[in-house]
C-alpha positions in Angstrom: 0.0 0.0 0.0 2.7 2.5 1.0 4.5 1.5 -2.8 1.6 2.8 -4.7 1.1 5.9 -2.6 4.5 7.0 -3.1 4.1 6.1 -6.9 1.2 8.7 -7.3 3.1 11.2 -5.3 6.0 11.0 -7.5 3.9 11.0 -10.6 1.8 14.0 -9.4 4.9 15.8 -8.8 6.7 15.2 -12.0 3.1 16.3 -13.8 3.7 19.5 -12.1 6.5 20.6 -13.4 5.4 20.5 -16.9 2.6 22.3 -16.0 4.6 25.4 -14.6 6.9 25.8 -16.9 3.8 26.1 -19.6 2.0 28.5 -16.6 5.1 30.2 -16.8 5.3 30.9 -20.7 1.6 31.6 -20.5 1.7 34.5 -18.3 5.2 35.8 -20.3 3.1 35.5 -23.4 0.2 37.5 -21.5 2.3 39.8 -20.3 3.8 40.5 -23.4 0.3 40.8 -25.3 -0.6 43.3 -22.2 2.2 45.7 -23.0 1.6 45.7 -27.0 -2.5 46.1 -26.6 -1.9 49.0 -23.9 0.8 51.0 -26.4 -1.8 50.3 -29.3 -4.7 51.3 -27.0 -3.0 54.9 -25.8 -2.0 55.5 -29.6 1.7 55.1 -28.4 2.2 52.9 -31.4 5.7 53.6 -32.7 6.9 51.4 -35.8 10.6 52.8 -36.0 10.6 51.5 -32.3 8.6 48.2 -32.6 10.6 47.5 -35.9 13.9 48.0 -33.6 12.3 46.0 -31.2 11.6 43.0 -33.6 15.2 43.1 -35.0 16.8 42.6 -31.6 14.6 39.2 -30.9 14.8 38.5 -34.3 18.9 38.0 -33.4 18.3 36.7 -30.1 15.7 34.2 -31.7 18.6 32.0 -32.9 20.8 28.9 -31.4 21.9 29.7 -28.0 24.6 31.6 -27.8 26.6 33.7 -25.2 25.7 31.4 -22.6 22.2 31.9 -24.2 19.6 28.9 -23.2 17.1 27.1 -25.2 14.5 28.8 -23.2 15.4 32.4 -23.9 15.8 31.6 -27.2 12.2 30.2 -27.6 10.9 33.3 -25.5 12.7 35.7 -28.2 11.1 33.9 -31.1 7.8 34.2 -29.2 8.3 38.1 -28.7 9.8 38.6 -32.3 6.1 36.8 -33.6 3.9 39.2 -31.3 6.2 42.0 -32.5 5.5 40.5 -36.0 1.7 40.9 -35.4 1.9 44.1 -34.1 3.6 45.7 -37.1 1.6 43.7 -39.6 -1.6 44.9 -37.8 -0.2 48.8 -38.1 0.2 47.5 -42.0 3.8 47.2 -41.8 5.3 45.3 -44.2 8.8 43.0 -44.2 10.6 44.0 -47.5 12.8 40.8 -47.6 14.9 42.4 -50.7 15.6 45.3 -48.3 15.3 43.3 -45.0 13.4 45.7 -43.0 10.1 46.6 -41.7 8.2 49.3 -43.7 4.5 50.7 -44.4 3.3 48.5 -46.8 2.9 49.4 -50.1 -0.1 49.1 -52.7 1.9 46.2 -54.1 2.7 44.4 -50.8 -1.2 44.6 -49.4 
């Protein structure tokens, strides 16, 4: 009896963990969708700075390096794709022969 006790107990524990780390990333990625609604909301919305923005985690959005782990690298891709939506809602446009963000064009809508 005292086996399967501590079975569950272990299991329960080790189905925990997954759980925060995705309650973790949850309330980043709300946090993150907070602060872009709020500047869009006050009519803060600044392209030159959100393109800026997007370049940094764009970089940082790579293999980890510079002591860099996995995890931040996953969380910059995850910022770099709300920054993504942000600028494509404010009809910004990614000129891949120029690579950079710009208001889109009659050609590129």
């Amino acid at each position: 009896m005292g086996k399967s006790c501590h079975t569950g107990a272990d299991k329960t524990v080790q189905e925990e963990i997954p759980m925060t780390r995705i309650g973790v990333a949850l309330l980043a990625l709300m946090w993150m969708l907070a602060t872009v609604y709020a500047g869009e909301v006050a009519g803060k919305f600044d392209g030159k700075e959100v393109a800026t923005e997007w370049y940094q985690a764009h970089l940082d959005c790579r293999l980890p390096v510079d002591g860099q782990t996995n995890q931040q690298a996953d969380e910059e891709c995850a910022r770099r794709d709300e920054l993504t939506q942000s600028l494509r809602t404010h009809d910004f446009c990614f000129d891949a022969n120029e690579q950079e963000w710009a208001k889109c064009t009659a050609d590129q809508e």
